[in-house]
C-alpha angles and dihedrals in degrees: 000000000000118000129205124207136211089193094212133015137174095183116042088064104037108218100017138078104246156157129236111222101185132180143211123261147044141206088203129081105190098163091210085060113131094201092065082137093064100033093055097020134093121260082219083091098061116096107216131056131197092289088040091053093054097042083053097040089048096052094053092059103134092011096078136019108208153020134229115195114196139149144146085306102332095194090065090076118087096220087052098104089046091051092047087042089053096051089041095053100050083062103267127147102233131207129195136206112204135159086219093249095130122051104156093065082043096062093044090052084050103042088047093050090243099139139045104185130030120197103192118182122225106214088196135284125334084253093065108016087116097045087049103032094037085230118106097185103048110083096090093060090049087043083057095049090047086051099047094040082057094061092068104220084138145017126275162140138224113214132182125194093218111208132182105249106032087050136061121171086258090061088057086056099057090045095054089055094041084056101028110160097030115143099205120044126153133178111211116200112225110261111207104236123165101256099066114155090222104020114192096045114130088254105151124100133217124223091239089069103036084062087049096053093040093050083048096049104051099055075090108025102037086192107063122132141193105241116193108020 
């Protein structure tokens, strides 16, 4: 496995000085998705392996606090939970992106104290997650990552980047019931970039309808709350 690096960020880990290590690859095919150059691309591209990670990891002791590792989909990859164990170790908070496919290596990052922050996307309700996501089999993983997130062993957020033609109000509904009692939840409208997997779907959102969805949504989730706009 081959890692990435935004050497510094401010944004990705809210409340902490951090890097981003990202990765190649998705499971996913959202065609909304900005990152269109991760999910399809080679990981031949990117400039550290495992031994590069940690030398860089290990110089930035007492420079940053935390770590964000993102992708693509970043727990795809088999040398994941070592990458998120060896931040951890050298004394980082560590934060991880995920699209909630796979709960199994979750709940392994959570049971061995690995990770202090999930970020889990929320494609859109059961009813559309393959039309959103392109994968037809896939709902009862992300079922399992919702359930076990619940539980609150660990921190974490939903997030759904809400467009104009995958969402409609209803759909915000069904989500706040499907996460009723979060305590994070954050609708992020689509922002246009130029590494977009389909690139000329009606993708962007009005603010009419990002009120609509929020006030939907937090019938269930009181604390729900508009990033990015």
């Amino acid at each position: 496995m081959r890692f990435g690096q935004q050497k510094l960020t401010l944004l990705d880990y809210p409340g902490s000085v951090a890097c981003t290590v990202f990765s190649c690859g998705c499971n996913f095919r959202c065609p909304f998705c900005h990152n269109a150059s991760l999910v399809t691309g080679s990981e031949a591209g990117l400039e550290l392996d495992f031994a590069g990670l940690l030398a860089f990891l290990e110089k930035r002791i007492g420079i940053l606090d935390g770590v964000c590792f993102t992708g693509g989909e970043f727990l795809l990859h088999p040398d994941a939970v070592d990458a998120v164990a060896a931040a951890k170790a050298l004394g980082y908070r560590v934060k991880v992106d995920t699209n909630g496919s796979f709960p199994q290596v979750l709940k392994e990052l959570i049971d061995a104290g690995s990770v202090d922050y999930i970020a889990m996307d929320i494609k859109n309700s059961r009813e559309k997650y393959a039309l959103t996501c392109g994968r037809d089999d896939i709902l009862p993983a992300v079922e399992a990552s919702v359930e076990l997130l619940m539980r609150g062993s660990v921190a974490f957020e939903f997030r759904t980047t809400v467009t104009g033609n995958l969402h409609e109000v209803e759909d915000f509904s069904a989500i706040g019931k499907w996460i009723r009692g979060a305590g994070r939840y954050f609708l992020q409208p689509f922002v246009q970039s130029d590494d977009i997997l389909v690139p000329n779907g009606e993708y962007a959102v009005d603010s009419a309808m990002l009120a609509q969805a929020l006030a939907a949504v937090r019938e269930y989730v009181p604390n729900a709350a508009i990033r990015g706009r």
